[in-house]
C-alpha positions as CSV (number, residue, x, y, z in Angstrom):
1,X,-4.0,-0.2,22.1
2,X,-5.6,-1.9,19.2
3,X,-8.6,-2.1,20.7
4,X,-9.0,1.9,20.6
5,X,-7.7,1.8,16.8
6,X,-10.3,-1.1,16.3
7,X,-13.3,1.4,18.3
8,X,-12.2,4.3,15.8
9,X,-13.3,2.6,12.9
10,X,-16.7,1.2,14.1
11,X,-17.3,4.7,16.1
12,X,-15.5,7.1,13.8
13,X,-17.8,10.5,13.8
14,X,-16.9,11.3,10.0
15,X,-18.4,8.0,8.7
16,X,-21.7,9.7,9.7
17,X,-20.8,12.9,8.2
18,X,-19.3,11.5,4.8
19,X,-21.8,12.5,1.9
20,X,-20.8,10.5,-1.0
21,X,-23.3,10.1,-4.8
22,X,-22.4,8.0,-7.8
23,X,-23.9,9.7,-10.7
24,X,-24.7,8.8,-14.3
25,X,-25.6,9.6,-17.2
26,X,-26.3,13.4,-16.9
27,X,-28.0,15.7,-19.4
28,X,-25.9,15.6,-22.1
29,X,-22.6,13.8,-20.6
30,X,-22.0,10.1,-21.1
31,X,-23.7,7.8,-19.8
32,X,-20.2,6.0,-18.1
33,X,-20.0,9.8,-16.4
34,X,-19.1,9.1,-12.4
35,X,-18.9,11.9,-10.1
36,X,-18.2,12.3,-6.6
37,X,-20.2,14.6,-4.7
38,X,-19.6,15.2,-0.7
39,X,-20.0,17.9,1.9
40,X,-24.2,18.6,1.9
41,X,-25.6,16.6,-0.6
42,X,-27.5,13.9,0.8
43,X,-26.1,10.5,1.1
44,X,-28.5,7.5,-0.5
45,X,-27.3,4.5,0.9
46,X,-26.4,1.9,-1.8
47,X,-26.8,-1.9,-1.5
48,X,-24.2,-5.0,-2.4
49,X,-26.7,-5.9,-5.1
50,X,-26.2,-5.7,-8.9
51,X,-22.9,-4.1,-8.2
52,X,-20.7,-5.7,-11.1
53,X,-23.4,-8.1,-11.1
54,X,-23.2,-9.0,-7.4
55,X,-26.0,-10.1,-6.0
56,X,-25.6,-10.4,-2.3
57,X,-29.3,-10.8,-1.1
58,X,-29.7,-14.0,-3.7
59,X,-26.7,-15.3,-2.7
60,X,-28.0,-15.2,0.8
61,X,-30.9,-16.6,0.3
62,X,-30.1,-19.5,-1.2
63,X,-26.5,-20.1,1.1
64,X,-25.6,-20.3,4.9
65,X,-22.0,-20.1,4.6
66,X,-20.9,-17.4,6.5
67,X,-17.6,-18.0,5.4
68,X,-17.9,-17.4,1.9
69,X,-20.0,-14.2,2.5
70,X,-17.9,-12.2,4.5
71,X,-15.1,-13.1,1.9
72,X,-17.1,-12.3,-0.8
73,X,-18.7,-9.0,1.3
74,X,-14.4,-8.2,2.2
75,X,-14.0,-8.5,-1.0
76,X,-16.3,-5.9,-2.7
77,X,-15.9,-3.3,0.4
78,X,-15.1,-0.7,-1.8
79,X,-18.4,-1.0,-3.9
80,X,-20.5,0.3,-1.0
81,X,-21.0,3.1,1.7
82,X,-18.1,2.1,4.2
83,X,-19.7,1.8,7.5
84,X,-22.3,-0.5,5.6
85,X,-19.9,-3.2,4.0
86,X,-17.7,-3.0,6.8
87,X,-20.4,-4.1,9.4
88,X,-21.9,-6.9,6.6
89,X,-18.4,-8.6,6.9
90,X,-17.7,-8.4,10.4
91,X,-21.4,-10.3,10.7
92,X,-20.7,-12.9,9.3
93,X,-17.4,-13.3,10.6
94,X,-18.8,-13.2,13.9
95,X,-21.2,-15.6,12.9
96,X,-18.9,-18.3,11.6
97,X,-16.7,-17.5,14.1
98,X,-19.7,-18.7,17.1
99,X,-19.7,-22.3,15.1
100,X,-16.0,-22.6,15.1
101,X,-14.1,-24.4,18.8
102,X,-11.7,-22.9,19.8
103,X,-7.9,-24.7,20.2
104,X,-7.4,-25.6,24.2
105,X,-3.6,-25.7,22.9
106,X,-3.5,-22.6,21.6
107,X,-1.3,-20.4,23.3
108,X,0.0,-16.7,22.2
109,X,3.2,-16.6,21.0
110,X,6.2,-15.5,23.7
111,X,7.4,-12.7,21.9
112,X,4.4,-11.1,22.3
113,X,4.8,-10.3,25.8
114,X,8.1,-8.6,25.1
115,X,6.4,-6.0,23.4
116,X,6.9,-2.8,25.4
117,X,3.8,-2.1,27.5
118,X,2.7,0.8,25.4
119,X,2.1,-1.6,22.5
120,X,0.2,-4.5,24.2
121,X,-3.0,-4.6,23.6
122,X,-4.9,-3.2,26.8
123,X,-6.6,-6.9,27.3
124,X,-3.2,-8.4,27.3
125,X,-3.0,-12.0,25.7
126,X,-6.4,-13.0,26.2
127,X,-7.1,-10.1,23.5
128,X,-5.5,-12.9,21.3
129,X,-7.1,-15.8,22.1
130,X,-10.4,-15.1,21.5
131,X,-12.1,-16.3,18.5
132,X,-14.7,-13.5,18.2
133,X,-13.7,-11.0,15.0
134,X,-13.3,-7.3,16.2
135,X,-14.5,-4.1,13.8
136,X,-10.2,-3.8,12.9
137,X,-9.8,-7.2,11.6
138,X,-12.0,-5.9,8.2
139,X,-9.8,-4.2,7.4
140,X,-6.8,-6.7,8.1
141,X,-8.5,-9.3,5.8
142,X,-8.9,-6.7,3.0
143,X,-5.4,-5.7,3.3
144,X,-4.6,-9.7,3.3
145,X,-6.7,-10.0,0.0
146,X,-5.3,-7.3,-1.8
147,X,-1.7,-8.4,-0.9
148,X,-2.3,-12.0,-2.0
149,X,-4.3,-10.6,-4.9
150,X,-1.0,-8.6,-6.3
151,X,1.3,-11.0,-5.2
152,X,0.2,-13.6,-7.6
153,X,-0.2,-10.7,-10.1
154,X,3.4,-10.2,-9.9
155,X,4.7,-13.6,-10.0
156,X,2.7,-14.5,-13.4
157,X,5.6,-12.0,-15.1
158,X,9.4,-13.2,-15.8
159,X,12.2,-10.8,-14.9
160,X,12.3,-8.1,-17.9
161,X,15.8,-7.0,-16.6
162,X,18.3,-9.5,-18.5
163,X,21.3,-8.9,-16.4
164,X,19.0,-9.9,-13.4
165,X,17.9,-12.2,-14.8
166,X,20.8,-14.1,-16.0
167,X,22.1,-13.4,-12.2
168,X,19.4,-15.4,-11.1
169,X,19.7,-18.6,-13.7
170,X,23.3,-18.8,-12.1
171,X,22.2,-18.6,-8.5
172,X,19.9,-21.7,-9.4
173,X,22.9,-23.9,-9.4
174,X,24.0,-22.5,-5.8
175,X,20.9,-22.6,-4.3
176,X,18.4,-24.6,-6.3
177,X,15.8,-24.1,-8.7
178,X,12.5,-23.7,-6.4
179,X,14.8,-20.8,-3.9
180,X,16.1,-18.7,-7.5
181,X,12.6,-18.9,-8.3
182,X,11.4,-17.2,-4.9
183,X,13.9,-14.9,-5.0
184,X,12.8,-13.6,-8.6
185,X,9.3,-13.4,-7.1
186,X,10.7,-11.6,-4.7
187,X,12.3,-9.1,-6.7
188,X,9.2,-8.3,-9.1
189,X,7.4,-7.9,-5.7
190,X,9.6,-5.5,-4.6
191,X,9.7,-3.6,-8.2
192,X,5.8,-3.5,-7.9
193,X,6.0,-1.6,-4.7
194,X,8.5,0.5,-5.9
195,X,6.6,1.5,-8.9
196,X,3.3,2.0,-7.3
197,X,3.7,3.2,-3.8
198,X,5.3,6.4,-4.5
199,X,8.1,7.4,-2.3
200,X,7.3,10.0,0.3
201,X,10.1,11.2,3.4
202,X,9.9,10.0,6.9
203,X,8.4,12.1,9.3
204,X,10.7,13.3,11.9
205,X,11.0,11.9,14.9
206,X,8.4,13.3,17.2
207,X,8.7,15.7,20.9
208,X,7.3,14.3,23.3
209,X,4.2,16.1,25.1
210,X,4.5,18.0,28.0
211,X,8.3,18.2,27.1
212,X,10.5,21.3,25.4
213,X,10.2,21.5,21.7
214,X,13.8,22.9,21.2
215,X,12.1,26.7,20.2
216,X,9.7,28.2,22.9
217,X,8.7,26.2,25.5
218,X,6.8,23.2,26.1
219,X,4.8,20.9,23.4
220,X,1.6,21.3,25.0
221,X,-0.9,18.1,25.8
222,X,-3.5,18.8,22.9
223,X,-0.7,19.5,20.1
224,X,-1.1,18.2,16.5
225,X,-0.2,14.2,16.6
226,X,3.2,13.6,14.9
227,X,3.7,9.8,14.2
228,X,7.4,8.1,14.8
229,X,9.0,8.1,11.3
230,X,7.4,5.5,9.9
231,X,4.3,4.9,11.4
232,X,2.0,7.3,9.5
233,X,0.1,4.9,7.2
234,X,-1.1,1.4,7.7
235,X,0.2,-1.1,4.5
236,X,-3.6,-1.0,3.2
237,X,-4.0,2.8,2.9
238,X,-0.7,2.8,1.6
239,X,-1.8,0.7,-1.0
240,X,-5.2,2.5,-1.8
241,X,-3.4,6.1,-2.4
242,X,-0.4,4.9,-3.7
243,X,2.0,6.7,-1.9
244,X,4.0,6.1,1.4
245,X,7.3,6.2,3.2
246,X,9.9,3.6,2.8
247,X,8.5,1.9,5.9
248,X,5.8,1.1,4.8
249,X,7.1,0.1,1.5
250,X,8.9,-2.5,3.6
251,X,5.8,-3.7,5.1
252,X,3.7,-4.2,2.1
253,X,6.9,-6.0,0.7
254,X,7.0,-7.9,3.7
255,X,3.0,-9.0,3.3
256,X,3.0,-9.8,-0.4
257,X,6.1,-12.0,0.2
258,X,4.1,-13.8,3.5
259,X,1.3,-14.8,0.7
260,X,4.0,-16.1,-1.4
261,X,5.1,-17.7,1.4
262,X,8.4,-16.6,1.7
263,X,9.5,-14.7,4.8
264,X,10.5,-11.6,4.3
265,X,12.0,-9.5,8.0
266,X,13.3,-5.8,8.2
267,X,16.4,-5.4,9.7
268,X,17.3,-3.0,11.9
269,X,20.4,-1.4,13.8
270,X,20.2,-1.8,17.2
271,X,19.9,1.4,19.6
272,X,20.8,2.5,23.0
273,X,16.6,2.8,24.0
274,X,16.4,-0.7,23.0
275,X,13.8,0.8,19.7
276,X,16.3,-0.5,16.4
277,X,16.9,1.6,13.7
278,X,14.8,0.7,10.8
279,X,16.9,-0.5,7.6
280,X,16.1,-2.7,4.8
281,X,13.9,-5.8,4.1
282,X,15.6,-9.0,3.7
283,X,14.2,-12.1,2.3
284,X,15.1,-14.9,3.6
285,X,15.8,-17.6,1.1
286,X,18.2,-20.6,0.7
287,X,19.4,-20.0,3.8
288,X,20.5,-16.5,2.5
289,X,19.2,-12.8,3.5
290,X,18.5,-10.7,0.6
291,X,18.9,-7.6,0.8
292,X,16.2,-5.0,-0.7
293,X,16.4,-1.0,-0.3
294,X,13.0,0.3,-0.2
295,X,14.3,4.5,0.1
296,X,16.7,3.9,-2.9
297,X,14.4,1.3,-4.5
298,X,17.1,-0.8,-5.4
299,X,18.3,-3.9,-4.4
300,X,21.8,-3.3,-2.7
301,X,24.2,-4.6,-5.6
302,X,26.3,-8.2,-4.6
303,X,29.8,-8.6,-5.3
304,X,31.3,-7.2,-8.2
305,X,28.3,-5.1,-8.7
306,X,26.4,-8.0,-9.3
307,X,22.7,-9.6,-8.2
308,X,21.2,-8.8,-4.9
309,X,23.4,-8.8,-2.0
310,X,22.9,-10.7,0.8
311,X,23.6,-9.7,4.4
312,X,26.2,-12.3,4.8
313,X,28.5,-10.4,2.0
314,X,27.8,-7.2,3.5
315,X,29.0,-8.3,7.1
316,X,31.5,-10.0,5.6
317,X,33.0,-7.1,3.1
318,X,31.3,-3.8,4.0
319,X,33.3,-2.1,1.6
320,X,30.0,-3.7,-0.7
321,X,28.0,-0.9,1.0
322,X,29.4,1.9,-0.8
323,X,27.9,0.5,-4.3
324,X,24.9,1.9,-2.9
325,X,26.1,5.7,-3.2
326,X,26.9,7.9,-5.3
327,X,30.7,8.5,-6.2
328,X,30.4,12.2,-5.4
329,X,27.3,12.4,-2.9
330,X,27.3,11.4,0.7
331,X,27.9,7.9,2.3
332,X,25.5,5.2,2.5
333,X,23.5,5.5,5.7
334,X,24.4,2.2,7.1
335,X,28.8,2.1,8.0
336,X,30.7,-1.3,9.3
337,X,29.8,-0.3,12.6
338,X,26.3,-1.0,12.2
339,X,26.7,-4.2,10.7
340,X,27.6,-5.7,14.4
341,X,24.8,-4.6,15.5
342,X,22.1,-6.0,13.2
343,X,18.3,-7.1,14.6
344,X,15.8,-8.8,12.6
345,X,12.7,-7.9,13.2
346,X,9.6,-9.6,12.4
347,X,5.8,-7.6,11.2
348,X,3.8,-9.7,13.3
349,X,0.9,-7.2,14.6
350,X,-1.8,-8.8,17.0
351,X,-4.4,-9.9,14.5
352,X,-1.8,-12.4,13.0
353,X,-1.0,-13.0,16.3
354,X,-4.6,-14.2,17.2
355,X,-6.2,-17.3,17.6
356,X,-9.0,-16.3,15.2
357,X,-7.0,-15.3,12.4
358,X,-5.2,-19.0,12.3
359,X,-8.5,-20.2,12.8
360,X,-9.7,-18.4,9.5
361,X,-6.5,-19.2,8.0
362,X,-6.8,-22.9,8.4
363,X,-10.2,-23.1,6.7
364,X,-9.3,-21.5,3.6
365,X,-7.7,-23.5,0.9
366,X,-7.6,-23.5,-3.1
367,X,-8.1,-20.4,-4.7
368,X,-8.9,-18.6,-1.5
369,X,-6.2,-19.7,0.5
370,X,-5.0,-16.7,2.8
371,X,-1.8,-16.4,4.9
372,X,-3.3,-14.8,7.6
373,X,-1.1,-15.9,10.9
374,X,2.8,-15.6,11.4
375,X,4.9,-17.1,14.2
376,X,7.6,-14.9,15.4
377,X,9.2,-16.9,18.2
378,X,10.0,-20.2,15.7
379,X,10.7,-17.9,13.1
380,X,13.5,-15.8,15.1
381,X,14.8,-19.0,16.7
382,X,15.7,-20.4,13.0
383,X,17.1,-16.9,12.1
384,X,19.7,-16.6,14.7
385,X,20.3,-20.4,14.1
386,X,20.9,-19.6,10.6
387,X,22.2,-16.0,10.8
388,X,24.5,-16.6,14.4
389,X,25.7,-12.6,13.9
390,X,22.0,-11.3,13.6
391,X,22.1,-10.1,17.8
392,X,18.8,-10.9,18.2
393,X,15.3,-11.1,16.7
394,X,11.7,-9.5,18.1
395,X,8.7,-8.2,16.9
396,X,8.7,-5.1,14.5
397,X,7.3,-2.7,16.8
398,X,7.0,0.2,14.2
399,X,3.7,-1.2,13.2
400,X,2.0,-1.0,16.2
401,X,3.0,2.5,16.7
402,X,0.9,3.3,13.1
403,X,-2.1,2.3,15.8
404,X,-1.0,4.6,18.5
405,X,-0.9,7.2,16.1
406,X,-4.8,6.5,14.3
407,X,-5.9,6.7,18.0
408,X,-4.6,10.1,18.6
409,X,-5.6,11.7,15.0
410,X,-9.3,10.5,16.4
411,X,-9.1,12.5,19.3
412,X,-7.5,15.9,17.6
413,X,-10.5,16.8,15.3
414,X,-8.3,19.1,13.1
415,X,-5.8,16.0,12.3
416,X,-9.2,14.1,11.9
417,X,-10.8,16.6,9.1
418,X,-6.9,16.2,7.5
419,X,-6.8,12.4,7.2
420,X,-10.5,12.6,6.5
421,X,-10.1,15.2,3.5
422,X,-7.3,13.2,2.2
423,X,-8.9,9.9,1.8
424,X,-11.8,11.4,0.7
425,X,-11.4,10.7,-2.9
426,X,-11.1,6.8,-2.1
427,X,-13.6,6.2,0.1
428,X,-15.7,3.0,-0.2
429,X,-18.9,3.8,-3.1
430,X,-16.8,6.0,-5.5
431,X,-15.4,5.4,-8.6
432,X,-12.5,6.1,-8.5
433,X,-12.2,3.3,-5.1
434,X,-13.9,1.3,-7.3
435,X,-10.9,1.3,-10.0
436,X,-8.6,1.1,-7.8
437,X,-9.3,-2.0,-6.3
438,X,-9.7,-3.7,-9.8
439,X,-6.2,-2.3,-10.6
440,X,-4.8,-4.3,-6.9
441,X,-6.1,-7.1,-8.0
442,X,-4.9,-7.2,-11.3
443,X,-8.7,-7.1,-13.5
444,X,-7.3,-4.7,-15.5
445,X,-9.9,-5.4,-18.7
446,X,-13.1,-5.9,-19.1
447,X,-14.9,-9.3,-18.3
448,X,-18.2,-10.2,-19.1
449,X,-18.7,-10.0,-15.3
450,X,-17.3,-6.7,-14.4
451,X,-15.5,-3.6,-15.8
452,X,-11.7,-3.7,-15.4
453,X,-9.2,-0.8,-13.6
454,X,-8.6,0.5,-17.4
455,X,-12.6,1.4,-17.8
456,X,-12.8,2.4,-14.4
457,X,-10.3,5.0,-14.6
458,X,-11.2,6.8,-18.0
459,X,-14.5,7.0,-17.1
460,X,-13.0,9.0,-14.0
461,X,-11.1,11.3,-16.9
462,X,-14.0,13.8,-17.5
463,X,-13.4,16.4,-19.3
464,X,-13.5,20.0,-18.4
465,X,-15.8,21.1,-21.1
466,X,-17.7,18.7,-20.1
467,X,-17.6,19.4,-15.6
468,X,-18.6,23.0,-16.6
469,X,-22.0,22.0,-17.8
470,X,-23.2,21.5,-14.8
471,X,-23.1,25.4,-14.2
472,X,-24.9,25.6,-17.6
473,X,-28.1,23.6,-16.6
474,X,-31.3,24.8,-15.4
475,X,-31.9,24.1,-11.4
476,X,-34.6,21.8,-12.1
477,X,-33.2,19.8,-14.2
478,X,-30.1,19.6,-12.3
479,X,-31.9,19.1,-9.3
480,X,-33.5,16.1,-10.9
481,X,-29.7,14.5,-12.4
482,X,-28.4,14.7,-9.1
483,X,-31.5,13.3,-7.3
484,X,-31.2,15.7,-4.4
485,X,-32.2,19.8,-3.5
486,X,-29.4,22.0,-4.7
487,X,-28.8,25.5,-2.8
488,X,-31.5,28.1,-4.2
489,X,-29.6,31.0,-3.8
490,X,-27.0,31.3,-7.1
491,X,-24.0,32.0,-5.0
492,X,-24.3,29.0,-2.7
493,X,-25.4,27.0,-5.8
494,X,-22.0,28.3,-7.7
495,X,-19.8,27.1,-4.5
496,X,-21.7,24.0,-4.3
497,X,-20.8,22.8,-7.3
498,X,-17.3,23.9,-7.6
499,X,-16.9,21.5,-5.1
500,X,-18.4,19.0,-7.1
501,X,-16.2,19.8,-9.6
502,X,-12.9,19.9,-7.9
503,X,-13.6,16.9,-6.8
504,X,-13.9,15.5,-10.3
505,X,-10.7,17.0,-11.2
506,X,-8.8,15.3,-8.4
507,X,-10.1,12.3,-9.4
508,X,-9.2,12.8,-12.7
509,X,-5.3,13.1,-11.6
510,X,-5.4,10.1,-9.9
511,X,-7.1,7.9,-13.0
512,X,-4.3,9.8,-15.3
513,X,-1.8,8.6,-13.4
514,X,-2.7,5.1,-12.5
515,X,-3.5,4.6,-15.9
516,X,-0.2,4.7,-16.9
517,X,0.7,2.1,-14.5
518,X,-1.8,-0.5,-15.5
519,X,-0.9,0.0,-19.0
520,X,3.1,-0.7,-18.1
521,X,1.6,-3.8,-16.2
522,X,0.1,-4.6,-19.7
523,X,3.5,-4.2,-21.4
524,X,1.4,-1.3,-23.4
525,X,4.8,0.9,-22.6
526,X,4.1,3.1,-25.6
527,X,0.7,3.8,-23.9
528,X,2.3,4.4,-20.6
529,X,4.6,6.7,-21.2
530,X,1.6,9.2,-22.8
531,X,0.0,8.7,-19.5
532,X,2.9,9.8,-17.3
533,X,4.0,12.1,-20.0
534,X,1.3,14.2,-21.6
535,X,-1.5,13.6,-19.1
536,X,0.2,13.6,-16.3
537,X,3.4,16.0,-16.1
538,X,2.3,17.9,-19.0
539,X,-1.2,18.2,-17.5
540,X,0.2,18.7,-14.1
541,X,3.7,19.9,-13.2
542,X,3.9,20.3,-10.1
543,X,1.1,17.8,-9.2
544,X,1.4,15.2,-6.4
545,X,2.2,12.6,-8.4
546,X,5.5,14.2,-10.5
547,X,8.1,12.3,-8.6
548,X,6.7,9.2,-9.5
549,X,5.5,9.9,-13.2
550,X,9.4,11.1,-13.8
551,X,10.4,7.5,-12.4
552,X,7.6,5.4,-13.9
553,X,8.2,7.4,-17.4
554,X,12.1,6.4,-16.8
555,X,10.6,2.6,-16.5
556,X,8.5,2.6,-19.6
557,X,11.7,3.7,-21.8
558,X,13.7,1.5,-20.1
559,X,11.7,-1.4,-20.7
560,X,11.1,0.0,-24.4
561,X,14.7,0.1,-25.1
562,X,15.5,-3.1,-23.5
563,X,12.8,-4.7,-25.9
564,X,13.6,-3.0,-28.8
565,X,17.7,-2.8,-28.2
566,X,16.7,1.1,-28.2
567,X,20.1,3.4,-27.7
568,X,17.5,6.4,-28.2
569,X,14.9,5.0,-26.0
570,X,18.0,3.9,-23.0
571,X,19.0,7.6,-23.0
572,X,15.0,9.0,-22.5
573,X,14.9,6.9,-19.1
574,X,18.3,7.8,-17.8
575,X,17.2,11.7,-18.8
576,X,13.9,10.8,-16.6
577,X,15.5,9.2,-13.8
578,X,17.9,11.9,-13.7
579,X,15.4,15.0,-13.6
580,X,15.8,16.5,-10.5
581,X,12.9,18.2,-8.6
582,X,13.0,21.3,-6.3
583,X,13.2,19.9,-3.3
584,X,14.3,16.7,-4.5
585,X,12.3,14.1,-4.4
586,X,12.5,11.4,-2.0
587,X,13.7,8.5,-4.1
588,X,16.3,11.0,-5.9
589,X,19.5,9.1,-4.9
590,X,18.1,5.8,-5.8
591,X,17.1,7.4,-9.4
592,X,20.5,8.7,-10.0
593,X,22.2,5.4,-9.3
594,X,19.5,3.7,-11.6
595,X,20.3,6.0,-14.4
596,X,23.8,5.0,-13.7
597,X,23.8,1.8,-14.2
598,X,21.7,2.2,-17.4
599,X,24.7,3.7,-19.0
600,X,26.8,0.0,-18.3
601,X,24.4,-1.5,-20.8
602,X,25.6,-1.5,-24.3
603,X,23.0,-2.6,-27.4
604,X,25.0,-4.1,-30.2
């Protein structure tokens, strides 16, 4: 199985067929101008050099640690044509990989096998012992920098939310310092996800091919992929876009808590197919489960409407369940019942299954250090020693399904032009890419080594005025700012570049919106909320990202008024969190109950 996902990537027809051009400086635009241009202008292939003052081909001229490249390479992916970086890192991989020895100890771990067949990689277990890097594992390791990257991020801020927070000074005294101290790092985890990867609804569950669809007939064999409910995105493109289902909120949860070093598993209610019903994170801390609702993104309340809950006190008083709906809406989607049949399960996909990855893991230390291996049998063994009433633990096999899926959107081109045309705007060499992996890893200003997400992004805001010069410019000129043959004939000219010029436009959304999340990073909340506010709703109404400029401009007042003891400032977030889109968003519940519990704090 992963090897096909791992095949699509290296062999992936639209690579060759993505046209992408950084532009600057043209005619009588700013210099800082950045466009995107696609479709049938030529692509000229950039280099890793003197990219934010980069230089790879000095640096590997002068050093032989393979090591240290690819990081560096992994690292800067999204500077550079993708099938380019990509193959720069998995070279040297492989090449420190041939000077490494392999463990003769090293054995896969048992739960592994358990897996249902479907899931398994095709080579079995000796897929996971070897120590050669495959074309997938980029892509793991990127995903693994830019989790620990926000991670520690996230854990340089204190608690802003002083009922929390004086919650989780009391816990210190039940369950020690160091544990209260996770489970605050924890939490502003969590609230980064929630913030940033804007809730979208689970698919529905999918019929199977070559079976009846319920309306006329059979699904036939070459019908549009539909992914299980949760297995659309993998963590990392959730984390470029910004936008995913509450499953894979769970998982990106899950990885920025395994750089922390906290385990973090999702639990699950057992079905009769023997596939659990996906629930709610839990972090596992002081021998306590904590309890995190990544569809309501909230934690689910303790006792007395207090804290985080932990699993324990659910099980033990379900009643506690019911805090997490609303008085006149419907139930909460877990009942008693459920609670007696509770599975952990543990993300644990092969590559942090595999010899290699430990191997990589191992030699990085300081400020590279990587968690880049997991251990599910150990880990579930403590659980249920800990946790007797948990029925039993296994691998999460949701996130080998998101693989299953990527290998049938390769093989049904229309689903492949979708995905393509979506991540378009983020693929590696663009701008915009380029911003957004400076805002993941937390360079939000300028350095005297590279420009921060903040630059990044406006210089993705272009005006309007200012896209519709293009049209205004003589061909040969034109011709000459964009470095390539434009369309002779005005009408295909005029098409070409509306292209061009959508493109810009999306971009510009994206940057609008983004920006107002790196400036409530920066505590700027004032800033912020113009962002959401003016350049995002105002500017867009019904854009893609209005759910989550309602909630993020319901933040920025709320942390406003919890600064500034605001009244007037506590009623504009409840008046955000409460807007109600048509069809309602899919965080909507969780909003309402927020903007509930705003009204229980009282300013002197």
């Amino acid at each position: 199985m992963e090897s096909s996902e791992q095949q699509q990537y290296l062999n992936d027809p639209q690579t060759e067929r993505r046209r992408w051009l950084i532009l600057a400086g043209i005619g009588g635009l700013c210099a800082l101008t950045l466009l995107w241009v696609f479709g049938s202008l030529i692509w000229r292939e950039p280099t890793m050099t003197a990219v934010n003052d980069f230089r790879a081909t000095d640096l590997e001229s002068q050093r032989s640690d393979h090591l240290a490249l690819a990081l560096s390479f992994a690292d800067h992916l999204d500077e550079v044509e993708e099938r380019q970086g990509r193959e720069r890192v998995l070279y040297h991989l492989i090449q420190w990989s041939q000077e490494q020895k392999p463990d003769a100890d090293w054995v896969a771990d048992p739960l592994y096998s358990r897996l249902p067949e479907r899931m398994r990689v095709s080579r079995g277990q000796e897929a996971l012992s070897r120590i050669r890097f495959e074309p997938y594992d980029v892509y793991l390791l990127r995903e693994a920098l830019w989790s620990r990257d926000i991670s520690r991020q996230v854990g340089q801020k204190p608690c802003r939310d002083p009922q929390l927070k004086a919650w989780l000074t009391a816990q210190a005294e039940t369950i020690g310092t160091d544990a209260a101290d996770d489970l605050e790092d924890i939490y502003l985890c969590f609230d980064w996800v929630v913030r940033n990867i804007q809730l979208d609804p689970l698919d529905p569950p999918p019929v199977d091919k070559g079976k009846t669809d319920g309306t006329d007939g059979v699904v036939p064999a070459n019908a549009v992929p539909q992914p299980r409910p949760g297995a659309r995105r993998y963590a990392w493109e959730a984390m470029l876009i910004g936008h995913g289902d509450e499953v894979v909120r769970a998982r990106i949860l899950i990885l920025l808590a395994r750089q922390l070093g906290i385990p973090v598993v999702m639990l699950g209610v057992d079905q009769d197919d023997g596939e659990p019903k996906s629930w709610v994170p839990a972090a596992w801390i002081g021998d306590r489960l904590y309890l995190f609702d990544m569809r309501l993104g909230l934690p689910l309340r303790g006792p007395d409407g207090k804290g985080i809950a932990t699993l324990e006190e659910v099980m033990d008083d379900p009643a506690l369940l019911q805090q997490q709906a609303l008085p006149d809406g419907e139930r909460y989607r877990i009942s008693a019942a459920d609670l007696k049949n509770i599975v952990a399960m543990i993300d644990a996909t092969s590559g942090y299954l595999s010899q290699r990855f430990k191997l990589l893991e191992t030699s990085l230390s300081g400020d590279d250090k990587l968690t880049l291996s997991v251990a599910p049998s150990p880990l579930g063994v403590a659980l249920r020693s800990s946790h007797p009433r948990i029925i039993r633990t296994m691998i999460w096999a949701l996130p080998y399904d998101v693989f299953e899926y990527h290998t049938q959107v390769q093989s049904h081109m229309p689903s492949l032009i979708e995905y393509d045309r979506e991540f378009s705007t983020f693929r590696s060499g663009t701008p915009l890419a380029v911003a957004r992996r400076q805002h993941l890893r937390g360079i939000f200003t300028d350095t005297p080594y590279e420009l921060g997400a903040k630059t990044l992004y406006m210089n993705c805001r272009v005006s309007e005025a200012e896209m519709q010069k293009f049209k205004k410019m003589p061909l040969a000129e034109l011709q000459r700012a964009l470095k390539t043959p434009l369309p002779e004939d005005p009408v295909d000219r005029e098409r070409y570049l509306d292209a061009l010029i959508g493109r810009m436009k999306v971009a510009k959304v994206h940057a609008s919106y983004w920006l107002g999340l790196v400036t409530y990073e920066s505590e700027q909340y004032e800033v912020a909320t113009d962002y959401f506010d003016t350049r995002t709703l105002q500017a867009d109404p019904e854009g893609q990202w209005t759910a989550g400029a309602h909630y993020n401009l319901g933040r920025s007042y709320e942390a406003i008024a919890l600064r500034d003891q605001s009244a007037d400032a506590l009623l504009r977030a409840q008046q955000e969190l409460e807007f109600q889109l048509e069809p309602p968003s899919a965080q909507q519940t969780g909003n309402l109950l927020r903007a509930a519990r705003l009204r229980e704090i009282s300013f002197p």
